[in-house]
MARGU-367420 format. One line per 2 residues: number of its first residue (from 1); their letters; for each residue y, z, x of N, C-alpha, C, O. Coordinates in pm, whole numbers, m for minus. Atoms other than C-alpha are relative to their C-alpha. Last residue first. Layout:
NUM> A> Y,Z,X,Y,Z,X,Y,Z,X,Y,Z,X  ... .
This chain:
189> XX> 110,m96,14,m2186,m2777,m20332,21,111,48,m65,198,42  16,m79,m81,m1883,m3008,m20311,m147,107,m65,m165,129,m185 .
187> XX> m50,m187,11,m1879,m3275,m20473,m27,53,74,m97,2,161  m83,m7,m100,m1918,m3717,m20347,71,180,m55,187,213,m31 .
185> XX> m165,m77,71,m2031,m3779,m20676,66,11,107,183,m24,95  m64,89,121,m2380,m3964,m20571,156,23,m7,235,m68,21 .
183> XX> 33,95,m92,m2417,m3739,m20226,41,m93,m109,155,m139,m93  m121,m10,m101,m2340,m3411,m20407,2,m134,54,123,m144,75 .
181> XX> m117,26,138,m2603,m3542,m20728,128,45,109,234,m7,73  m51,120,81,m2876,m3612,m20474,136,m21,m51,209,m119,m38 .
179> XX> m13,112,m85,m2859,m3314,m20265,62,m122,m22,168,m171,17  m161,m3,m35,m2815,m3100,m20578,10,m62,127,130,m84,144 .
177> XX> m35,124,23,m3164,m3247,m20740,151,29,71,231,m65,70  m37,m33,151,m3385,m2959,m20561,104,m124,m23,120,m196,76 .
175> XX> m71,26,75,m3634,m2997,m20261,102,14,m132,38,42,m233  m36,51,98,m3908,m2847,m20089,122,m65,m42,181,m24,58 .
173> XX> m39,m67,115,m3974,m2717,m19803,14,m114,m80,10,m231,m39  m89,131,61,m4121,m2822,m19441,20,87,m176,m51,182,m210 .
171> XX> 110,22,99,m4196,m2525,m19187,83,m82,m146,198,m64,m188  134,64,18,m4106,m2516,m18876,m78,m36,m66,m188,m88,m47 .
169> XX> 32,143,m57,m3766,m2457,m18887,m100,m39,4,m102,m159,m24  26,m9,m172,m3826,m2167,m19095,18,m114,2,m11,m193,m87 .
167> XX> 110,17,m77,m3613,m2181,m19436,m26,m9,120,65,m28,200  2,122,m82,m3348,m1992,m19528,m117,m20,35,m192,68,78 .
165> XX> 137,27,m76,m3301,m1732,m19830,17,m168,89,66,m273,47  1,151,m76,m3048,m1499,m19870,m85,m77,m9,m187,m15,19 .
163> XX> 20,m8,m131,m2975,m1260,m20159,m14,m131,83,17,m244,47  m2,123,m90,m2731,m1196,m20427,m76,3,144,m27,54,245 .
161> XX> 97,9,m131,m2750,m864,m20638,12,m127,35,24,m185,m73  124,48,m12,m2521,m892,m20975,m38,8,178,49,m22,260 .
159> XX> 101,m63,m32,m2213,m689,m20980,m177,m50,m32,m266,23,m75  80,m54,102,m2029,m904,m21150,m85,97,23,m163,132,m65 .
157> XX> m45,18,104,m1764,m924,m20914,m82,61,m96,m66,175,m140  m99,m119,m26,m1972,m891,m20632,63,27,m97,19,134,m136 .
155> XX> 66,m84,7,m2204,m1176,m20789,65,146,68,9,245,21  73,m10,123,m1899,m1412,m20784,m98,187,m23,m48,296,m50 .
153> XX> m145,m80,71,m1748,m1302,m20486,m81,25,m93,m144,128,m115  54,m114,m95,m2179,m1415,m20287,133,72,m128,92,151,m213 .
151> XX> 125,m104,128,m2139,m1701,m20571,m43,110,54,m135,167,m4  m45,m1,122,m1799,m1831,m20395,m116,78,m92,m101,164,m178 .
149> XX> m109,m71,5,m1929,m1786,m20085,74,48,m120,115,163,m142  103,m128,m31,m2270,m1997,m20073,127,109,m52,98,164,m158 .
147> XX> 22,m40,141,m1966,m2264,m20208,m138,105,m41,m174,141,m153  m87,0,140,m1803,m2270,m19935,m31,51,m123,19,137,m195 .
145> XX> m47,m146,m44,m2096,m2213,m19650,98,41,m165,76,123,m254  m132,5,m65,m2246,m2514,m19854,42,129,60,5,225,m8 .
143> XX> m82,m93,m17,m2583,m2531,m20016,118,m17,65,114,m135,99  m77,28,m1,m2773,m2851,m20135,167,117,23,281,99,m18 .
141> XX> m72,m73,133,m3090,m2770,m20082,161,m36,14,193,m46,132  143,10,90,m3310,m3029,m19854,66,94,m145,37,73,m263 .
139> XX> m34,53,134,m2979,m3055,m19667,m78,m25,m89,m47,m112,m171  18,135,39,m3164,m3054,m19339,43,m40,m130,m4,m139,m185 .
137> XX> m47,25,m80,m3029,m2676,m19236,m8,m161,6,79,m219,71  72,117,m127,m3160,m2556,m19511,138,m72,73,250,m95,27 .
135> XX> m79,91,m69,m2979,m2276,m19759,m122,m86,108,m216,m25,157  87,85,m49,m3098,m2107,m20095,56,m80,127,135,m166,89 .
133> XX> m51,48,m54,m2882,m1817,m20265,m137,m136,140,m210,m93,229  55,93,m161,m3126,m1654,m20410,100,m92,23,83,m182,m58 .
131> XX> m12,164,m17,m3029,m1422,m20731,10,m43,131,75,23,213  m62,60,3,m3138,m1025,m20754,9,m165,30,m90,m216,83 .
129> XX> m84,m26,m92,m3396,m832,m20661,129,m56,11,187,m36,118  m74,m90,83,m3612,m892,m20973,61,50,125,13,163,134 .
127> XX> m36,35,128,m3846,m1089,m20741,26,107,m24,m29,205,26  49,m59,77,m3779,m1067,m20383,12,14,m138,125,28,m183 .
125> XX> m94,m30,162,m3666,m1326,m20154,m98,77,m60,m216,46,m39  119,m28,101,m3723,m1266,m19787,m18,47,m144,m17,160,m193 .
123> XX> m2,138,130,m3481,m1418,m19555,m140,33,m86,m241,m38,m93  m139,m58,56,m3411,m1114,m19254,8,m117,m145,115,m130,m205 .
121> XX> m20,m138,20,m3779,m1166,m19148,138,38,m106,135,98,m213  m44,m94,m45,m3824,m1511,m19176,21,129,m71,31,156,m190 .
119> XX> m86,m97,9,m4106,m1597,m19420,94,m12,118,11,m43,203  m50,108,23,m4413,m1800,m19385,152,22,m34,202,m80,m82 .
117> XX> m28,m2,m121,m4537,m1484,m19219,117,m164,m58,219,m200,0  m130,m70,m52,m4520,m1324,m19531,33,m32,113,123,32,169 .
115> XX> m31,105,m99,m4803,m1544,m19658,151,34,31,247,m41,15  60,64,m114,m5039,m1306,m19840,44,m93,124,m22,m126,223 .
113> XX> 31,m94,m91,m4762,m1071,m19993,m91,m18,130,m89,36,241  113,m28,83,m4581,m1386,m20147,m27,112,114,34,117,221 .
111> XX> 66,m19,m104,m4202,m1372,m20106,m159,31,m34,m187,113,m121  18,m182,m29,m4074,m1455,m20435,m76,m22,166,m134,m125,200 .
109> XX> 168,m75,m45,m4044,m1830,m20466,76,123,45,184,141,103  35,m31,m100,m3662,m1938,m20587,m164,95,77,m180,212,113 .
107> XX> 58,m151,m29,m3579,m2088,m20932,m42,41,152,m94,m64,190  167,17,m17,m3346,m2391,m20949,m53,133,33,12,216,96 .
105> XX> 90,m160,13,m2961,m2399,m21023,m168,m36,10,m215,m136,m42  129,45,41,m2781,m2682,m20842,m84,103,9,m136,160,104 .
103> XX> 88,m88,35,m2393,m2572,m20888,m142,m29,30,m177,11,m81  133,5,128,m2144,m2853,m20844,m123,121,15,m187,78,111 .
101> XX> 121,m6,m72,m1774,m2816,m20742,m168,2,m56,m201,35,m170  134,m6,50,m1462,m2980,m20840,m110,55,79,m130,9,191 .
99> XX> 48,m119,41,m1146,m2928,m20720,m102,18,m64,m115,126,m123  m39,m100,m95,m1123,m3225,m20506,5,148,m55,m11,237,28 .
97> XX> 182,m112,m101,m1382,m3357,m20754,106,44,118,43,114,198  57,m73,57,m1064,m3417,m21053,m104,86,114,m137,204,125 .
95> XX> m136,m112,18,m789,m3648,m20979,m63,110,15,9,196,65  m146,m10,m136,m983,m3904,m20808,16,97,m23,m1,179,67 .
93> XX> 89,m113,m77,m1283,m3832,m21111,131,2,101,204,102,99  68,57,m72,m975,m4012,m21347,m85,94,85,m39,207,95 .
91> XX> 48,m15,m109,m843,m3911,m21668,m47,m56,137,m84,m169,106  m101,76,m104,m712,m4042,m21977,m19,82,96,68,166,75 .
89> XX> m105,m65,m31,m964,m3826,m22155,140,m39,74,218,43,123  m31,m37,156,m1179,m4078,m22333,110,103,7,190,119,m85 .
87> XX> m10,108,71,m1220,m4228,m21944,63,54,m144,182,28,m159  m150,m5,m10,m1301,m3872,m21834,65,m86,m19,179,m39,m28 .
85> XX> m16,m155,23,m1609,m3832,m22053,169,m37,4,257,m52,m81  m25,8,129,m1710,m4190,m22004,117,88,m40,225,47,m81 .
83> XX> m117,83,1,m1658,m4166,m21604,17,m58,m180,110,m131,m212  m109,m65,m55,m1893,m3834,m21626,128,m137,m16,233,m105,m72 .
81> XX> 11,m88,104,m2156,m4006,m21829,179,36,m8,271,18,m88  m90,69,116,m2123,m4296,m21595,m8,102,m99,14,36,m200 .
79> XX> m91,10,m5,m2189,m4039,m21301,54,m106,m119,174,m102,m148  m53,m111,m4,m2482,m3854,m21468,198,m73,19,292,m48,m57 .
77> XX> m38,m67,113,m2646,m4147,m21546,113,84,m52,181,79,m154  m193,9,50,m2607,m4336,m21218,10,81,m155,124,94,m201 .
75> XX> m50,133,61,m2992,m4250,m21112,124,30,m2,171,137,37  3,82,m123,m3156,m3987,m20837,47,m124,m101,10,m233,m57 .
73> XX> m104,7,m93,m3089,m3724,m21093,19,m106,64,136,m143,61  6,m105,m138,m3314,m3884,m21326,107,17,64,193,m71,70 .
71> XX> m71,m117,77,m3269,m4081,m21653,m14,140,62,m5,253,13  m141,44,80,m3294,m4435,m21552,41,157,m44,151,184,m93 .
69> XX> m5,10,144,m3576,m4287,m21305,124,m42,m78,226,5,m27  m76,150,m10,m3571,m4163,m20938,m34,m68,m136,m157,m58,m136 .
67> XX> m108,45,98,m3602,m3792,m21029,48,m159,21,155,m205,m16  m92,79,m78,m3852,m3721,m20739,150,m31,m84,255,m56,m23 .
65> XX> 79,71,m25,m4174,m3614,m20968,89,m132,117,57,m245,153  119,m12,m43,m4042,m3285,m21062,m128,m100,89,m232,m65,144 .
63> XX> m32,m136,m126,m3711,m3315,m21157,m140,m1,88,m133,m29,208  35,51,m87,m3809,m3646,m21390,m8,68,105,m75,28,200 .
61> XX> 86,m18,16,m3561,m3565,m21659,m62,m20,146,20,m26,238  43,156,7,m3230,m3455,m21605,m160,20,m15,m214,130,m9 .
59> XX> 159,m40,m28,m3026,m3126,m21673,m50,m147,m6,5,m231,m76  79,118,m23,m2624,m3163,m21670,m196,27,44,m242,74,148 .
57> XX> 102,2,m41,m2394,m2897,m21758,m110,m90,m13,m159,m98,m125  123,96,84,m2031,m2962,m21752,m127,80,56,m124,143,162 .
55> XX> 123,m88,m66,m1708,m2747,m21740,m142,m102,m39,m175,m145,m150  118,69,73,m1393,m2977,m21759,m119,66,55,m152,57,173 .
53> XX> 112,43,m58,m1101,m2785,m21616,m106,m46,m142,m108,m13,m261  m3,153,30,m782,m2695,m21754,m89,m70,54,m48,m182,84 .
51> XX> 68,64,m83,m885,m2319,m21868,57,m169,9,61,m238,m93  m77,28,m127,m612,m2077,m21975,m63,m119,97,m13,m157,204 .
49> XX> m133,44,59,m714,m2138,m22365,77,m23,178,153,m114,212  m11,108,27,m1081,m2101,m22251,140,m87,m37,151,m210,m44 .
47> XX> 17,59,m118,m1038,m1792,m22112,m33,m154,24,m40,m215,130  m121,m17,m80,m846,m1673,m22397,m4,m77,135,87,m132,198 .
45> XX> m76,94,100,m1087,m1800,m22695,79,17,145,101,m95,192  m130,m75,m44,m1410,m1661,m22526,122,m106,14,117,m211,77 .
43> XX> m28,m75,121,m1691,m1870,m22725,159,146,25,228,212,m53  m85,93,112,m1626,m2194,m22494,m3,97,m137,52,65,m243 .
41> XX> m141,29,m54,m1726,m1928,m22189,75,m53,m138,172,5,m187  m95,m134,8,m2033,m1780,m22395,170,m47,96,272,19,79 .
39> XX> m5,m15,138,m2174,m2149,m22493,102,161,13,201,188,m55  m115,107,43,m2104,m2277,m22114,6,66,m143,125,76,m174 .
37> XX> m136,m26,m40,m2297,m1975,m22010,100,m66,m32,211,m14,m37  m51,m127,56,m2573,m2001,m22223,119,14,52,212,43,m25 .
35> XX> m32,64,146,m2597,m2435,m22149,23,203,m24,140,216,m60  m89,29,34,m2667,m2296,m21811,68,1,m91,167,74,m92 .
33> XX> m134,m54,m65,m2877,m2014,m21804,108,m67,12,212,m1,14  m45,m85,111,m3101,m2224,m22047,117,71,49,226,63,m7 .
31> XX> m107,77,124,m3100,m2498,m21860,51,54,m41,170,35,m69  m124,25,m38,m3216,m2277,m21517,44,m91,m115,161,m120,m90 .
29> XX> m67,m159,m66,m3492,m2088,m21687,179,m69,19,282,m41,m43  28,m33,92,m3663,m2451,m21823,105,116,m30,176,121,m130 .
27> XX> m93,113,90,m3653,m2592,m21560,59,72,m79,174,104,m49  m116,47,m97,m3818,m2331,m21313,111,m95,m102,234,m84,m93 .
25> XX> m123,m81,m5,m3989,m2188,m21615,122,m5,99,233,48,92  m125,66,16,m4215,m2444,m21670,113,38,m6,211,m24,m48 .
23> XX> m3,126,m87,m4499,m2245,m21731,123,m78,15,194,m63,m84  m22,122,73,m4438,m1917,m21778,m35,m91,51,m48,m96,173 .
21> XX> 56,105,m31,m4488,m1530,m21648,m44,m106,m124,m106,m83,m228  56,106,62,m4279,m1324,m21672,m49,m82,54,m7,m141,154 .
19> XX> m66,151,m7,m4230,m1002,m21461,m44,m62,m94,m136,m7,m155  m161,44,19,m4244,m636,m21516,55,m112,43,174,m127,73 .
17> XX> m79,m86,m63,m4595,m597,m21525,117,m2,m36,140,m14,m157  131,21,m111,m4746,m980,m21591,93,163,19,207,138,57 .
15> XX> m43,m127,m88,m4534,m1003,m21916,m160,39,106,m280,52,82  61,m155,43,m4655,m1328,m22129,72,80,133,113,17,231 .
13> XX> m44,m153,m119,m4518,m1665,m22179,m47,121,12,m58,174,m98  m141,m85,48,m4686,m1872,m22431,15,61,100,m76,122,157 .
11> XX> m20,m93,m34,m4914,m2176,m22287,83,85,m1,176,68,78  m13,m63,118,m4913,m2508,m22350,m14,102,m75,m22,100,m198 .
9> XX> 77,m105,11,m4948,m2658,m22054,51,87,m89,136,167,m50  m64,m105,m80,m4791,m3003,m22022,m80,123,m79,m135,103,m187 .
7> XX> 37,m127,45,m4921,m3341,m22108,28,91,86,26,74,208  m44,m77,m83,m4686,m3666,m22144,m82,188,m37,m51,269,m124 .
5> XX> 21,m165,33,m4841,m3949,m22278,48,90,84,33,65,204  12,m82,m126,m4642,m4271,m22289,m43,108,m44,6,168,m140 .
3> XX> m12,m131,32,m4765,m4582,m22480,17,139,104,m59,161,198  19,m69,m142,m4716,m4938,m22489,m20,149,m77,m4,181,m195 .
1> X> m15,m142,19,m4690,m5181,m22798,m58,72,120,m160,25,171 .
């Protein structure tokens, strides 16, 4: 008999001003925005009746610690999921990731006020300013001119705010799992 503990901060959300503040809200934020949108698309009868696409949303465990794991991005999960899926559909991916593209939602640091230098100038995300568009030049995010483009219409469209953010060359960043999962699948980002 083995045992895994897993402790996390357990802590209710509260209003800092006019922001929230959570723990775990990078994850947490972006599931929910998914899985809501898939639930309000598959609840609109018309736009679902014209749709021939397969809409998926995929959250993994492990985000945080690299995702290399049986049940991390950085595993085959996702794609035998996906070759189940379309398998039960007489389908094949062939037919499917030339119009396919993948999304990798993750939250974006606010510009802090103490480390504005860490900043370019014209790349300085502000909270409640609208959604971050994220790009590196080392594929550390998984952006695309293409598909930067599509969520610039998008947010025009909806009139949601869209801003930029790039990192300095000089300074090393972070990560999100849409590297991985474009590079597995062979999608577009």
């Amino acid at each position: 008999l083995d045992v895994d503990l897993c402790l996390m901060d357990a802590s209710a959300p509260c209003n800092v001003g006019e922001f929230v503040s959570s723990p775990r809200i990078d994850n947490v934020l972006s599931t929910w925005a998914a899985v809501d949108g898939l639930a309000a698309f598959a609840e609109d009868e018309a736009a679902l009746a014209a749709s021939c696409d397969i809409s998926v949303a995929a959250s993994f465990d492990h985000e945080e610690v690299g995702s290399m794991s049986a049940t991390g991005a950085d595993s085959a999960v996702l794609e035998r999921w996906l070759d189940q899926v379309l398998e039960a559909l007489d389908c094949k991916w062939s037919q499917l990731v030339s119009r396919s593209f993948l999304l990798s939602c993750d939250c974006a640091h606010g510009l802090h006020p103490n480390y504005v230098s860490k900043h370019q100038s014209e790349h300085q995300p502000l909270l409640g300013s609208g959604i971050v568009i994220k790009t590196n030049s080392n594929q550390r995010y998984a952006t695309t001119p293409l598909l930067a483009q599509m969520v610039r219409a998008i947010g025009e469209k909806s009139e949601v705010k869209v801003q930029e953010f790039i990192v300095r060359n000089d300074c090393p960043c972070g990560s999100t799992i849409g590297p991985l999962l474009s590079a597995q699948l062979g999608v577009r980002t």
